[in-house]
Each structure stands twice: as C-alpha cells, then as structure tokens.
Backbone as a chain_set.jsonl record, in Angstrom:
{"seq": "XXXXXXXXXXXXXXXXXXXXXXXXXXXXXXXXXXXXXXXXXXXXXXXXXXXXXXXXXXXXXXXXXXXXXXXXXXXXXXXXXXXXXXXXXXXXXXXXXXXXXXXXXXXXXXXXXXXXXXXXXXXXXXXXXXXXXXXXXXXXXXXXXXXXXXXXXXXXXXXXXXXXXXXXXXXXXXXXXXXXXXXXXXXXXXXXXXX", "coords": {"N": [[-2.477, 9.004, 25.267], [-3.38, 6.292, 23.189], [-2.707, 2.811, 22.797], [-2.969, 1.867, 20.183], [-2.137, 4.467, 19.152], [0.304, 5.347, 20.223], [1.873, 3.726, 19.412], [1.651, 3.763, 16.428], [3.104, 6.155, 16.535], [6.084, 5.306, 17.694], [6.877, 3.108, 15.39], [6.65, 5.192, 13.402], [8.965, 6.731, 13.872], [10.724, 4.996, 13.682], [11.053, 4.039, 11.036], [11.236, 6.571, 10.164], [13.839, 7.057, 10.649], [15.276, 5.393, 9.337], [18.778, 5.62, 7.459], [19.363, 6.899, 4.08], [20.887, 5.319, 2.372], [19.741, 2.924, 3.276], [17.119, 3.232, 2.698], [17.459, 3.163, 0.297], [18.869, 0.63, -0.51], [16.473, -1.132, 0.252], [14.107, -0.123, -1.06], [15.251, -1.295, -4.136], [15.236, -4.418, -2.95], [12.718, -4.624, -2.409], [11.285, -4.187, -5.318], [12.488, -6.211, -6.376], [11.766, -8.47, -5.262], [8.748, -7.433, -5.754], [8.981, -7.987, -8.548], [8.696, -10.389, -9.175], [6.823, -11.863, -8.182], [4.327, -13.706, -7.88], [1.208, -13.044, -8.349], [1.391, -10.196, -9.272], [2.642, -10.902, -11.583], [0.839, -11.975, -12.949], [-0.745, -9.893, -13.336], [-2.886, -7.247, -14.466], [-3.649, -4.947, -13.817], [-3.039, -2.623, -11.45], [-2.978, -1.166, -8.142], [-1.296, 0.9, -6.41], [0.932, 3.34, -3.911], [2.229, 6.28, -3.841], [5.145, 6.708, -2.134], [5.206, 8.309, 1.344], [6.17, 10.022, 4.305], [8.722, 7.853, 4.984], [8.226, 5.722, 4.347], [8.683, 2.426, 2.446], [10.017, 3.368, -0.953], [8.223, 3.283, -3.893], [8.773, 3.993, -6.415], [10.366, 3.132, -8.064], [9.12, 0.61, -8.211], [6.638, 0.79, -9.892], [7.7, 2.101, -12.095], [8.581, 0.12, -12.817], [6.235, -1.5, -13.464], [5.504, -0.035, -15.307], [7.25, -0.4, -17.668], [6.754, -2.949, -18.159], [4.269, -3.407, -19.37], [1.975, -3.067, -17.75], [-0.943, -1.446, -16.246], [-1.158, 1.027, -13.806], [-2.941, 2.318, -10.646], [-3.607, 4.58, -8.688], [-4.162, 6.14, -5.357], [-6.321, 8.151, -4.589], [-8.208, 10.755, -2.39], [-11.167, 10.328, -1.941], [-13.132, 13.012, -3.266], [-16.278, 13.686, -2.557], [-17.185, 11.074, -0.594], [-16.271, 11.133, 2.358], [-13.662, 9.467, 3.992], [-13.023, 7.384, 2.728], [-11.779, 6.117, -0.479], [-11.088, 6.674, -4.081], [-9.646, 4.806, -7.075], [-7.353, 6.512, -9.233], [-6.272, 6.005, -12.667], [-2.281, 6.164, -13.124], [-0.206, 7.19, -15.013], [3.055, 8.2, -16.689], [2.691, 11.374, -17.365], [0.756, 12.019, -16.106], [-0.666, 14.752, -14.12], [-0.018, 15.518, -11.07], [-1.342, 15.942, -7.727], [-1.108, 18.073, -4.246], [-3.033, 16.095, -1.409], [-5.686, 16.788, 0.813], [-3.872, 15.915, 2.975], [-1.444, 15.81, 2.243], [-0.348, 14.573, 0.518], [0.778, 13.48, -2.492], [-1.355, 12.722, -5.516], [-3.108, 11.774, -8.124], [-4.771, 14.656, -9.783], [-8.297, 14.668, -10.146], [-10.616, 12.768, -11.845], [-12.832, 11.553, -13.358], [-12.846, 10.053, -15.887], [-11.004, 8.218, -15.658], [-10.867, 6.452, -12.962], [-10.892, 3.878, -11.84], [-12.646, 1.005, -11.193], [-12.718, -0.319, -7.565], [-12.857, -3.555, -8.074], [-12.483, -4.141, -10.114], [-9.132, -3.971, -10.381], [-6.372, -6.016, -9.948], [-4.412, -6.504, -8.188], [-3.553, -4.692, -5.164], [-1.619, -2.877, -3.318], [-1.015, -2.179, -0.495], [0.022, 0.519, 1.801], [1.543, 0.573, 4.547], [1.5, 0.924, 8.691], [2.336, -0.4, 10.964], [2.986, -4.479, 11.416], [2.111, -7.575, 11.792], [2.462, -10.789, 12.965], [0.394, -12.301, 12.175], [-1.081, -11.085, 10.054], [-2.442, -9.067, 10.558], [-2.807, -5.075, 10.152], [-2.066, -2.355, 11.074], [-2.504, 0.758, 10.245], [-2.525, 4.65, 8.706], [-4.632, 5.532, 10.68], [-7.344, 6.915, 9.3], [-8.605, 4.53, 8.751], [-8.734, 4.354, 5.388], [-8.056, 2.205, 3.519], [-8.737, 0.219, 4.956], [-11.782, 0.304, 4.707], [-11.646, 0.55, 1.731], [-10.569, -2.258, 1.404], [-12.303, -3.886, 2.239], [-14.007, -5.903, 1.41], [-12.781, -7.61, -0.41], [-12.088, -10.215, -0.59], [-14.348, -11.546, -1.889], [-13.926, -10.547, -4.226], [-11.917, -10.591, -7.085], [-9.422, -9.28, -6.506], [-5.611, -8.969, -4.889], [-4.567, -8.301, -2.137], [-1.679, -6.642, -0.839], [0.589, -5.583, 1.317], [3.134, -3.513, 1.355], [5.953, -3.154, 3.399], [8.903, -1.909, 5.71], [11.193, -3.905, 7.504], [11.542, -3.303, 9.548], [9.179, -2.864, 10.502], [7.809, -4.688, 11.629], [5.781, -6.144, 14.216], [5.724, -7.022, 17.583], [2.805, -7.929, 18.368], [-0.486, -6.466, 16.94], [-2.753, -4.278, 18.113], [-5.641, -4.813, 17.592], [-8.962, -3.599, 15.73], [-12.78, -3.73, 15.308], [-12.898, -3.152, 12.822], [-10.637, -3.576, 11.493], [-9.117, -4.846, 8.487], [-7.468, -7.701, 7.994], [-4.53, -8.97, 6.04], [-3.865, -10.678, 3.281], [-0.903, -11.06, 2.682], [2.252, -9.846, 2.859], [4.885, -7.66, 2.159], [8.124, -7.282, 2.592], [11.468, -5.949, 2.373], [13.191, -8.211, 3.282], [11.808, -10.824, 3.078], [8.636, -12.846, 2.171], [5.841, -12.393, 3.796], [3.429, -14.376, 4.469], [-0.232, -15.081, 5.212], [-2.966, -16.011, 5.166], [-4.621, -17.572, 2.976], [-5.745, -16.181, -0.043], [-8.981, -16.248, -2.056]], "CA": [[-2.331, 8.409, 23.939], [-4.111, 5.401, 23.367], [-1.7, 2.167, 22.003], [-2.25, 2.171, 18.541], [-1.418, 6.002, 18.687], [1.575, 5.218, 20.709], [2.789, 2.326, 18.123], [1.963, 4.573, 15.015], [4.442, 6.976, 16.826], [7.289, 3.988, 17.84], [7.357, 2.458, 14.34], [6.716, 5.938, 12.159], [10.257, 6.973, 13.957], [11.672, 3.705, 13.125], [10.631, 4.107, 9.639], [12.083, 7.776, 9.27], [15.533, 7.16, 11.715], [16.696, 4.973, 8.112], [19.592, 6.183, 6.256], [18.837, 7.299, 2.643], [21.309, 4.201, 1.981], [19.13, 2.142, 3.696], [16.19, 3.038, 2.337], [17.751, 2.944, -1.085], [19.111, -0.819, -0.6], [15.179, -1.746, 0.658], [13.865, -0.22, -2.318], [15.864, -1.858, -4.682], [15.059, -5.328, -2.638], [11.402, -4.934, -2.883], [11.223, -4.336, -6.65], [12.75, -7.765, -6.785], [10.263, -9.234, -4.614], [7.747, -7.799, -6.527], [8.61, -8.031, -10.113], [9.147, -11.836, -9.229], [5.46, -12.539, -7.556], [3.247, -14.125, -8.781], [0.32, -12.051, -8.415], [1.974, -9.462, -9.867], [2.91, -11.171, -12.994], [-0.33, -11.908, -14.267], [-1.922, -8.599, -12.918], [-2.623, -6.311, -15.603], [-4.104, -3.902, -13.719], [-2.094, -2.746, -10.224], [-3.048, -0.125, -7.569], [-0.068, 1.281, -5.347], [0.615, 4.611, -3.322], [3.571, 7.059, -3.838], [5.394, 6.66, -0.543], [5.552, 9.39, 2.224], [6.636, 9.577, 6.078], [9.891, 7.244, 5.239], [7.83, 4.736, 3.791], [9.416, 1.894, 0.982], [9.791, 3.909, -2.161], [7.19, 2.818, -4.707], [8.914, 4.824, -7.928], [10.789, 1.83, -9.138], [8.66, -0.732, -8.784], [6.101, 1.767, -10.796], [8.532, 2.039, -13.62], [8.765, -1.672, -13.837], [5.045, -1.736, -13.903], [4.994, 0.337, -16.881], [7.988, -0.521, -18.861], [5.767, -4.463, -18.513], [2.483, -3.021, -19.786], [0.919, -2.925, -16.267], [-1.784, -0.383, -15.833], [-0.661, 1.521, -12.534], [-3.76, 3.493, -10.432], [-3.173, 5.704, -7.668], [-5.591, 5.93, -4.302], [-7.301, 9.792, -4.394], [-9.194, 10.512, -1.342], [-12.721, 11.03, -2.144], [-13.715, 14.326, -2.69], [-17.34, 13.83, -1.117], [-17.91, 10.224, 0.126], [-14.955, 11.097, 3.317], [-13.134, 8.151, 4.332], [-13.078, 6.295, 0.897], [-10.599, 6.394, -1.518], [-11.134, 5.996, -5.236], [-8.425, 4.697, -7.908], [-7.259, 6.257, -10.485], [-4.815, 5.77, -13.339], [-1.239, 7.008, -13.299], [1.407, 7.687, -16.45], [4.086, 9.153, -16.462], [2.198, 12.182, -17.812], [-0.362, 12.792, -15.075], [-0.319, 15.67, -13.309], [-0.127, 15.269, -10.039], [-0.912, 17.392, -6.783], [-1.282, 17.23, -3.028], [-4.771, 16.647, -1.286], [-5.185, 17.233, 2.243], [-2.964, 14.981, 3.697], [-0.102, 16.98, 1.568], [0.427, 13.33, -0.746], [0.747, 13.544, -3.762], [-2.023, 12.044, -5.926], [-3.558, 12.334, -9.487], [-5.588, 15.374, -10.141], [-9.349, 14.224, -10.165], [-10.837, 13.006, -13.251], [-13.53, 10.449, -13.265], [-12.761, 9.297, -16.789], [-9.723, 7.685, -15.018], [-11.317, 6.21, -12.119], [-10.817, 2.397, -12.047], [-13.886, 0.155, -9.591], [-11.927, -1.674, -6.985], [-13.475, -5.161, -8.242], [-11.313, -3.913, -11.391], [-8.461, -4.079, -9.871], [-6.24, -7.142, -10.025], [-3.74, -6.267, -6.867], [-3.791, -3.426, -4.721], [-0.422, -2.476, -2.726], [-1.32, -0.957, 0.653], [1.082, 1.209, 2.935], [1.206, 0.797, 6.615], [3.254, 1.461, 10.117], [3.208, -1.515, 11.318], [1.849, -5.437, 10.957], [2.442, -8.462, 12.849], [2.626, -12.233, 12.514], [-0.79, -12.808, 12.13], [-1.102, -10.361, 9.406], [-3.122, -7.433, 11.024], [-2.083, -4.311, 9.431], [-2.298, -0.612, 11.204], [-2.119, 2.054, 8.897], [-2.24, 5.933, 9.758], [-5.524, 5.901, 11.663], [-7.784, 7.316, 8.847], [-9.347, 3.497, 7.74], [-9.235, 4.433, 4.043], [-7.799, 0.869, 2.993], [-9.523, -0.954, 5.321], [-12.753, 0.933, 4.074], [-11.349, -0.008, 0.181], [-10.473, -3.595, 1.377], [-13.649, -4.773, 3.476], [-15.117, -7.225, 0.763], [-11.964, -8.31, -1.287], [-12.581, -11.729, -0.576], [-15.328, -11.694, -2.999], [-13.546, -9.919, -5.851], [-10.731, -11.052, -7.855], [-8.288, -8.506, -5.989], [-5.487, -9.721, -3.992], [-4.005, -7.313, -1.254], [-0.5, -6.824, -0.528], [0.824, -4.88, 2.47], [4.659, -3.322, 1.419], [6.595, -2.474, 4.759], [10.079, -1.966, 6.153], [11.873, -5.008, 8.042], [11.598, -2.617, 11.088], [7.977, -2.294, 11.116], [7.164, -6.107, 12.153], [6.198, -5.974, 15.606], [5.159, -8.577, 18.273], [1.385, -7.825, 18.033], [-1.28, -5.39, 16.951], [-4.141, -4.356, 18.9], [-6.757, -5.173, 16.507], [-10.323, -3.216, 16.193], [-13.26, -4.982, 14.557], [-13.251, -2.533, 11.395], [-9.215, -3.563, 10.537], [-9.08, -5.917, 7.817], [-5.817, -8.94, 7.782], [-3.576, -8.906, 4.599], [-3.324, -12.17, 2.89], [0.158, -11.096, 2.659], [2.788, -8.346, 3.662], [6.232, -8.187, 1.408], [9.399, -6.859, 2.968], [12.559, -6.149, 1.403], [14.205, -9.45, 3.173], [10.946, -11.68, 3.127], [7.031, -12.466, 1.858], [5.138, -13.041, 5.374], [2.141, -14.925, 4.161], [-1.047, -15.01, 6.438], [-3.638, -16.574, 4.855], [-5.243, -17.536, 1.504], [-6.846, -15.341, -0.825], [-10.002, -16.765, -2.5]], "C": [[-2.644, 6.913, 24.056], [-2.937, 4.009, 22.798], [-1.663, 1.636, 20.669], [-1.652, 3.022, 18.497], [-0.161, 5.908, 18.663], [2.482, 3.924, 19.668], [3.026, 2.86, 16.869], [3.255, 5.308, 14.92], [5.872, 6.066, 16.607], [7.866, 3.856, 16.764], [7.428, 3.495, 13.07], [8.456, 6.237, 12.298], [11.025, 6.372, 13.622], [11.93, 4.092, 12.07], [11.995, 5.175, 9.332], [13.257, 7.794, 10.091], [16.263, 6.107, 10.391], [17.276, 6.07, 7.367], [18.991, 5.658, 4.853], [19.927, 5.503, 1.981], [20.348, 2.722, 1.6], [17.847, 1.741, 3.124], [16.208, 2.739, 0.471], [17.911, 1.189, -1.633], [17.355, -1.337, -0.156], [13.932, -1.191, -0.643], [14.077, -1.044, -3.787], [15.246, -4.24, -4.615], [13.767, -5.833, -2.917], [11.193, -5.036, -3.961], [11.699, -5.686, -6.706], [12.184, -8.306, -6.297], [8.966, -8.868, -5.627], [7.63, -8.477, -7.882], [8.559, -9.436, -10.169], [7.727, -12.449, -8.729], [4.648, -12.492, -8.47], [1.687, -13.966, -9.104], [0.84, -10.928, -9.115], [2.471, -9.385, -11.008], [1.853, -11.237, -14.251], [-1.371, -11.259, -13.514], [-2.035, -7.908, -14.096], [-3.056, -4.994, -14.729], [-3.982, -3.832, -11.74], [-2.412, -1.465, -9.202], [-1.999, 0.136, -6.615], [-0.284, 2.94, -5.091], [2.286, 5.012, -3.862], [3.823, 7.085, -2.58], [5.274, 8.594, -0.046], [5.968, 8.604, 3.274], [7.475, 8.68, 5.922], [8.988, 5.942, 4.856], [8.353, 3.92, 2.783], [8.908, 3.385, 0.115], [8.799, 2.809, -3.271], [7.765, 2.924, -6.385], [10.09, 3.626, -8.626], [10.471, 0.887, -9.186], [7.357, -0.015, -9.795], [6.748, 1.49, -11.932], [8.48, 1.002, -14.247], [7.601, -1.94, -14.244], [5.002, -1.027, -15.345], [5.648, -0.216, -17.662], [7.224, -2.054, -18.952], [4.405, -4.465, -18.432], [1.615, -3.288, -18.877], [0.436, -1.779, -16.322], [-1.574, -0.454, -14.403], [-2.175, 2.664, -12.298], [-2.827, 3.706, -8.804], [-4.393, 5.761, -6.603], [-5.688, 7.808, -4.333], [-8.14, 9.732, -2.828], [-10.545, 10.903, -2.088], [-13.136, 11.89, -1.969], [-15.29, 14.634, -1.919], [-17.497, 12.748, -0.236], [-16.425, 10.275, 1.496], [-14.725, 9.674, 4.135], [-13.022, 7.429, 3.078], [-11.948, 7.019, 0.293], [-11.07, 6.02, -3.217], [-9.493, 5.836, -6.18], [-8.577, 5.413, -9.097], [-6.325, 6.317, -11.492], [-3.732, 6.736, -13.507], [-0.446, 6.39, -14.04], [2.016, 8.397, -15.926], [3.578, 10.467, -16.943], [1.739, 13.113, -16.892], [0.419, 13.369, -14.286], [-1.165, 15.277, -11.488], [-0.488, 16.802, -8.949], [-1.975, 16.962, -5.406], [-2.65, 17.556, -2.331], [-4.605, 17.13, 0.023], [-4.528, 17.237, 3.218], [-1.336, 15.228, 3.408], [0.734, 15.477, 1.105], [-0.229, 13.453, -1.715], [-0.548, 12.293, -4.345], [-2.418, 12.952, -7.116], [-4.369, 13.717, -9.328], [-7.165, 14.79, -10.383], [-9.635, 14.125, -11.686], [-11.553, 11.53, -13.228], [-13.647, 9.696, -14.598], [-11.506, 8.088, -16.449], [-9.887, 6.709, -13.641], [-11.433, 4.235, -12.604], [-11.851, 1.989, -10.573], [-12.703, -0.595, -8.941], [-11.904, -2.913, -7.556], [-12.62, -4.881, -9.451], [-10.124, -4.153, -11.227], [-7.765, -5.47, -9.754], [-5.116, -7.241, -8.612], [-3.784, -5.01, -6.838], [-2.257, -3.332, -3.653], [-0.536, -1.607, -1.626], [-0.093, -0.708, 1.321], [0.631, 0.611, 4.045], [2.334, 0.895, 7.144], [3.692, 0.611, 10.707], [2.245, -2.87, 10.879], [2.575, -6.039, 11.235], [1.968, -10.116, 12.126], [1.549, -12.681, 12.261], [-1.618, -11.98, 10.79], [-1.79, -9.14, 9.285], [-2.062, -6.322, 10.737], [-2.493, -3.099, 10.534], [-1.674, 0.235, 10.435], [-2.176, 3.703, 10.027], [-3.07, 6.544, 10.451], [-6.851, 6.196, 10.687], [-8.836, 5.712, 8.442], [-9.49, 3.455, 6.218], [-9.075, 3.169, 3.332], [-8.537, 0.135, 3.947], [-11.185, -0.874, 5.214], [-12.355, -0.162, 2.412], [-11.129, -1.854, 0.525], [-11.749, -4.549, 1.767], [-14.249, -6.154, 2.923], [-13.991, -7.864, -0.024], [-11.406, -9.523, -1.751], [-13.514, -12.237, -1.693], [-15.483, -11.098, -4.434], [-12.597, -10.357, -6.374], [-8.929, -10.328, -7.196], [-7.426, -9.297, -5.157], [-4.632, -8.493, -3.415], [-2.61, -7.374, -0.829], [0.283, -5.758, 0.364], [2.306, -4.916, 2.0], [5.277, -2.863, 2.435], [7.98, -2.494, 4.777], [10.138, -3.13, 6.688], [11.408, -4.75, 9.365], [9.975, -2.594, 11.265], [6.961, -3.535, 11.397], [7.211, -5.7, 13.209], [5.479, -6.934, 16.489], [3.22, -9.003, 18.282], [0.661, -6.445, 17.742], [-2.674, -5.34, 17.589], [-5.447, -4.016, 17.914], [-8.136, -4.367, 17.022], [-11.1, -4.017, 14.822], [-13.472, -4.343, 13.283], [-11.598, -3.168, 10.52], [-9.47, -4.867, 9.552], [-7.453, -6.502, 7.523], [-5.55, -8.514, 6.6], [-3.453, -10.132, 4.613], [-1.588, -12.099, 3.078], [1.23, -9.73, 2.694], [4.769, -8.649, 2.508], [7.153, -6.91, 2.059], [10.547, -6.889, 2.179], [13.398, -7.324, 1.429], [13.001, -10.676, 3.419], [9.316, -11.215, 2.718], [6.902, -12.984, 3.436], [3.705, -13.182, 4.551], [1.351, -15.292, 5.399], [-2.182, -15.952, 5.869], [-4.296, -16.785, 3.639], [-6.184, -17.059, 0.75], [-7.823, -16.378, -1.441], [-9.685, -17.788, -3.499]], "O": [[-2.169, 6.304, 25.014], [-2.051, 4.592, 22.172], [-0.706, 1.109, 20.103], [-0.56, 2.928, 17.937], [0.566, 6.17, 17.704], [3.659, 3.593, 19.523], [4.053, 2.698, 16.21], [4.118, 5.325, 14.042], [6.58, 6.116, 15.602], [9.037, 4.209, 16.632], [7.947, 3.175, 12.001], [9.217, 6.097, 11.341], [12.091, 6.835, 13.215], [13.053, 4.568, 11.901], [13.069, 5.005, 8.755], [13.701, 8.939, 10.17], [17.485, 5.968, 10.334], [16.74, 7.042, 6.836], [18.43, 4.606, 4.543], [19.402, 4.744, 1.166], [20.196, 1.959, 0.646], [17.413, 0.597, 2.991], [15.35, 2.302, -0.296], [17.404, 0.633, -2.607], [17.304, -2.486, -0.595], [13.012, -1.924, -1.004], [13.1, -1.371, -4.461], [15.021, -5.032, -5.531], [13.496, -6.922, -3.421], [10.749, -6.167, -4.156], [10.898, -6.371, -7.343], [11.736, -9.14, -7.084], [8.294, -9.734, -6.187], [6.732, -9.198, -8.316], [8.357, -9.864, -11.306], [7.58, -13.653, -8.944], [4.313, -11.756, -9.399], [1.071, -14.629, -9.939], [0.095, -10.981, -10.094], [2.772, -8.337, -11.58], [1.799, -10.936, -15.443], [-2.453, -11.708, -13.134], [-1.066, -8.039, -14.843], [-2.642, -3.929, -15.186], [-4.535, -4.586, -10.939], [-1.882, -0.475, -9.708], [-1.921, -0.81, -5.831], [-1.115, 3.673, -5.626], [3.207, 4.253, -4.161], [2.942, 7.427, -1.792], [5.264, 9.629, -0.713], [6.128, 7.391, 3.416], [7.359, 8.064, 6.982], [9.472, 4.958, 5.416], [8.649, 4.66, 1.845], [7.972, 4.156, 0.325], [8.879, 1.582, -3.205], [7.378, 2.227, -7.323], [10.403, 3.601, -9.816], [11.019, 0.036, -9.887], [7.267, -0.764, -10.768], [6.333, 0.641, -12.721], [8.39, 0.728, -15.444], [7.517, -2.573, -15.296], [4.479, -1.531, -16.339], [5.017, -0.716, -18.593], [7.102, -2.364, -20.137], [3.609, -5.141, -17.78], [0.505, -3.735, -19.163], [1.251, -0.866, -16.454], [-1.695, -1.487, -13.745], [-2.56, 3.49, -13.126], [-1.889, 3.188, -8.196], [-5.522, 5.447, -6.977], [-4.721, 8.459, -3.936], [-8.573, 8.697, -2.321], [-10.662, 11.911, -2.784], [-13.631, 12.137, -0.869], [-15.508, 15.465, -1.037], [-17.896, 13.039, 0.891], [-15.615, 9.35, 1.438], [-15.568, 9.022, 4.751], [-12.776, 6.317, 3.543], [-11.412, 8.106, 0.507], [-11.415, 4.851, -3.393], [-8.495, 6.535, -6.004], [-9.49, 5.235, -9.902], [-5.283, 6.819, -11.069], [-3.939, 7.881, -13.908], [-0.004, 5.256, -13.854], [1.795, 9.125, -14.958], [4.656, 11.061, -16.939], [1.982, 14.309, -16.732], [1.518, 13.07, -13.818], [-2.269, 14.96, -11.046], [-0.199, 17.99, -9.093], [-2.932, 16.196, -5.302], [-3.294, 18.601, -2.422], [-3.62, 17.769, 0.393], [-4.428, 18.065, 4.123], [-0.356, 14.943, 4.096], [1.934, 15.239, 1.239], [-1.445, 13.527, -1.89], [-0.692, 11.21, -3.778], [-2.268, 14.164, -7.265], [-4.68, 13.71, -8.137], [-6.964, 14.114, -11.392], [-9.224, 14.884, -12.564], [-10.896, 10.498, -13.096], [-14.434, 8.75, -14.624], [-11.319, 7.143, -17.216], [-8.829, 6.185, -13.291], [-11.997, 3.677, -13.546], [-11.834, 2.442, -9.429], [-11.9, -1.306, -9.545], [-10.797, -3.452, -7.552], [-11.894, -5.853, -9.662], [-9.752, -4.789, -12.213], [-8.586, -6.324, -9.417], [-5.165, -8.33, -8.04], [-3.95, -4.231, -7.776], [-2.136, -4.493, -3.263], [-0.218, -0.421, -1.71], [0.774, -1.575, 1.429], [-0.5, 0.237, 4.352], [3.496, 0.946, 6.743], [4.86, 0.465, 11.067], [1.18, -2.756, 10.273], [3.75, -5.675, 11.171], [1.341, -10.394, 11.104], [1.67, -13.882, 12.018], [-2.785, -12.31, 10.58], [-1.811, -8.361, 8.332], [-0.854, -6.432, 10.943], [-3.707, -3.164, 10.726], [-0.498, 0.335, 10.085], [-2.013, 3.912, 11.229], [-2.871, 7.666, 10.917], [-7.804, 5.656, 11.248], [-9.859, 5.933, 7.793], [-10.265, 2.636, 5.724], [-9.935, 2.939, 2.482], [-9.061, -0.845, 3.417], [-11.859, -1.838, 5.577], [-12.756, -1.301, 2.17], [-11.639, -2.634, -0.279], [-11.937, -5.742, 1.529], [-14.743, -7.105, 3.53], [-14.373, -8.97, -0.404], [-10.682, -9.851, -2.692], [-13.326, -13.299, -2.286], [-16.357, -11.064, -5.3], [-12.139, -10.869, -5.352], [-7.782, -10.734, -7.383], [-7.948, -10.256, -4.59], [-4.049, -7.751, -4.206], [-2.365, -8.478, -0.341], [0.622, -4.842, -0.386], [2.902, -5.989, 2.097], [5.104, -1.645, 2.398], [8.472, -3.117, 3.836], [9.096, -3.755, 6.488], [10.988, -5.584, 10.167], [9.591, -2.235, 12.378], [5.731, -3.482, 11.406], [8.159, -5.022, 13.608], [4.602, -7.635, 15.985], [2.653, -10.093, 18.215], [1.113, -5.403, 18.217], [-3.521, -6.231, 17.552], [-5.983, -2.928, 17.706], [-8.494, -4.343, 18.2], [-10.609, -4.588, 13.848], [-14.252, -4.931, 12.533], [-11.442, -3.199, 9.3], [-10.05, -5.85, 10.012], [-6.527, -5.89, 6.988], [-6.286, -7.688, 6.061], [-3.054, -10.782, 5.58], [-1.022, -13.061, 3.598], [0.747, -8.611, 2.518], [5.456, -9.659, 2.361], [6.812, -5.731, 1.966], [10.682, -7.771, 1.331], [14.105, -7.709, 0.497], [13.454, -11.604, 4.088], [8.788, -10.105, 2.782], [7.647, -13.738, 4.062], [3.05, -12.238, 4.109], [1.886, -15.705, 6.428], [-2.096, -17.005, 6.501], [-4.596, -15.677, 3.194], [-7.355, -17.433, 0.818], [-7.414, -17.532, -1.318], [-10.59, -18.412, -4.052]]}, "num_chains": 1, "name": "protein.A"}
C-alpha cells in the first residue's frame, strides 16, 4: 500500500471512530462557520456534496442555503466523460439516487446542469489536508479534475473537514490541486489567495 493509500485508510478511521455526538456538535459548528463567510454570503449560486464515510454532515448547512435563496448543486459523476463530475441543482424535491460509488446524487437531467465557471463556491470533501493546503480526497481525482482552472473563473473553493483530519503533510502528486481554504468546525485554515 502505497502512502496516500495508507493515509486515506489512517484518517478515513479517524473520521468514522467519531461519536454521533461528536459529529453532531461539528456539524452544528460548521454551519456557523459557513453561514458567517464571506464567500458564502454573496454566493448565489453554491455547489456542495451530501456527506458519506463519516464525513461533516452537509444537510444543515443546505437548509440554510435554501431557507437564504442560495441555489444549491450537487456533483453527479459523469455518465460518459469518466473522471469528471458535472453539477447539478438540488431542492428539496429532487429525487435522488445512488451512482456507482453508492452516494447519493440527483437523478440526471441536463436541464439542471450548472457550468462550473457558473458556480460562485464549490464545497469539496476530503480525508485529509495539511498546512499548506494540499487536499487528498478518495483517490478518484474528480475535484481536482473540476478544480484545475478555478483560478481563472469567479469560483472560490472550499475544502470542509473534521479537526481530526489535519495532518503533518501530504504527499502531493502533480495533478492535486491546493485549496485556497479548508473550514473546520474549530477554525478557517487559509492557504492562499483566490484571484
């Protein structure tokens, strides 16, 4: 096992060894981090994931996005271009259902399909991410595929994690793309300045 593999492993266990308490009080914490940033205030238009694998919960900072007229999309995997992800919008309505990866995501529907460059923040998952703001995710590249140019679009990227899943370094490859910024339930870790 190579040492990303072995780190994905380390920090996914971390992740899922919290109590439901735990993860309840770090939910709770983030929504107040977000609803309070300032990217986030004058976003209108917000991409985030429904958690899995013991990941923050997402479903109440969602809510807050809607009940404050934020358009909320959702990442789909791409049914042909593999590796890519497209966005697209979620209500409380949409029917949901799981793709291959067995997470939940919209039902396909390209009237719904938001362009990245549309996009005013994007909310990525990951397992772990380090002081320098290198992110590893779950091996697949699909965000660092969706992120590659976001320097040159209006988007600004935001990496949500546990407390536990800071770790002393990541072994960086030359496809990962940094996070301007990474929000935790007890701190923002800022890395560098968006455009």
């Amino acid at each position: 096992m190579n040492a990303r593999s072995q780190l994905r492993k380390e920090i996914r266990q971390r992740r899922n060894a919290l109590s439901a308490t735990e993860q309840s009080t770090a939910t709770v914490k983030l929504t107040q981090r977000l609803s309070c940033h300032k990217e986030i205030l004058k976003a209108k238009r917000i991409a985030i994931y429904l958690n899995n694998d013991g990941e923050l919960s997402t479903t109440r900072f969602i809510e807050w996005c809607w009940l404050n007229e934020k358009e909320v999309f959702l990442p789909v995997v791409h049914p042909f271009s593999k590796g890519n992800l497209l966005f697209l919008q979620y209500q409380q309505e949409t029917k949901l259902v799981k793709n291959v990866y067995g997470i939940l995501e919209p039902k396909l529907d390209v009237t719904i399909v938001c362009p990245i460059a549309k996009l005013d923040v994007i909310c990525t998952p990951l397992v772990a991410f380090d002081n320098s703001g290198a992110r590893l995710g779950m091996g697949g590249g699909f965000y660092d595929r969706s992120l590659a140019n976001w320097q040159q679009t209006k988007l600004y990227p935001l990496g949500l994690a546990h407390d536990c899943q800071l770790v002393d370094s990541i072994p960086v490859e030359g496809w990962d793309v940094p996070l301007p910024e990474i929000i935790t339930p007890s701190k923002s870790h800022c890395f560098i300045k968006a455009n």
